[in-house]
N, C-alpha and C positions, 0 to 999 in steps of 0.2 A: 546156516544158523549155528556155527561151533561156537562165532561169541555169545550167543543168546545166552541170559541171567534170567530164567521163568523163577516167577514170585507170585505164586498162589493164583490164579486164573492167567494173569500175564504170563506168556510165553518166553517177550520178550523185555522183560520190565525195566534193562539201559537202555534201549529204545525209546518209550513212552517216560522216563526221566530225562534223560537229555533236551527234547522240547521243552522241560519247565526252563531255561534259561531263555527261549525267548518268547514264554508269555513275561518272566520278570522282567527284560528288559525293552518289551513293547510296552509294560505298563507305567514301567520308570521314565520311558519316550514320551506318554503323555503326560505326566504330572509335570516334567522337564519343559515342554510346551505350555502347560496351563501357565506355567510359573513365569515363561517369560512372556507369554500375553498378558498377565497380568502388568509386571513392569512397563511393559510399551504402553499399556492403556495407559497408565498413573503418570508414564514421564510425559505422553500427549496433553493428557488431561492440565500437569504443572506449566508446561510450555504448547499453546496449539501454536501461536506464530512459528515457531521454528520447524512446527512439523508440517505447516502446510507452505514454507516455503523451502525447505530444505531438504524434508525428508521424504522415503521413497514407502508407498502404501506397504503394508503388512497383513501378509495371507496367511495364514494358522490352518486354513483346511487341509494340506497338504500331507504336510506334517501330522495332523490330526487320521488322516486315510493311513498315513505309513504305520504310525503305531498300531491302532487297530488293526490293520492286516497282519502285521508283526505276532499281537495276541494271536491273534485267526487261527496264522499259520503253525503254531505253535500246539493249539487245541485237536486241527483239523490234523495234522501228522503227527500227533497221540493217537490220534483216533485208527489212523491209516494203522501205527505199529502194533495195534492192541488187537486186529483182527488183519494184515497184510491179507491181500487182494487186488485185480486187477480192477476190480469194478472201485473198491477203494482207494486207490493208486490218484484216482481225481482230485482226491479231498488234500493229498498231502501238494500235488503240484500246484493245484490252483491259487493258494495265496502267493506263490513264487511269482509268479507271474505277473501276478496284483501289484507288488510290492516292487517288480520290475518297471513296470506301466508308469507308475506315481515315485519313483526318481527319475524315469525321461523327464516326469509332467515336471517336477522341483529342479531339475538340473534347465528346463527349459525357462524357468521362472525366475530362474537366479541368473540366466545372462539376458533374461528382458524383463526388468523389476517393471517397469513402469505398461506390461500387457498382461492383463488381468480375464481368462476367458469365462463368458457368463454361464448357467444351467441353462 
């Protein structure tokens, strides 16, 4: 703990700041997403011919899981630094993981655009 910076009940308060950069940048992940499902929908909408013979479906859940675990993990390992613990140690790893999981599921989606797996 020599680098710890404690700030009024925080111990270790660059710990529990350093995650705010990726709840910013899982929230900016989704708005980035909302914005171009937006566009997909409107260029469908202006042209369906070209999109139902040329073009390959568009999955946005994906994408949508990465951001929010992004948030998650970013909350859930504030959470970890502001009380370090073994029993708390879960909460910082488990969105890793997540977030591991759903770029095989994206990286698997992006070399078979046209297999789409149902709930």
């Amino acid at each position: 703990f020599k680098c710890a910076i404690p700030y009024g009940v925080l111990s270790a308060f660059n710990n529990v700041w350093s995650n705010t950069g990726y709840i910013l940048l899982g929230t900016i992940f989704i708005i980035i997403i909302t914005i171009r499902k937006y566009r997909f929908r409107k260029a469908v909408q202006n042209d369906r011919e070209f999109y139902h013979t040329h073009a390959l479906p568009q999955f946005f859940g994906v994408y949508y899981a990465m951001g929010i675990a992004m948030v998650m993990e970013g909350l859930m390992s504030g959470f970890y630094h502001i009380c370090p613990s073994g029993a708390n140690f879960q909460f910082d790893t488990a969105f890793m993981f997540i977030i591991g999981g759903l770029l095989l599921a994206k990286i698997f989606q992006n070399r078979h655009p046209d297999f789409h797996a149902n709930a």
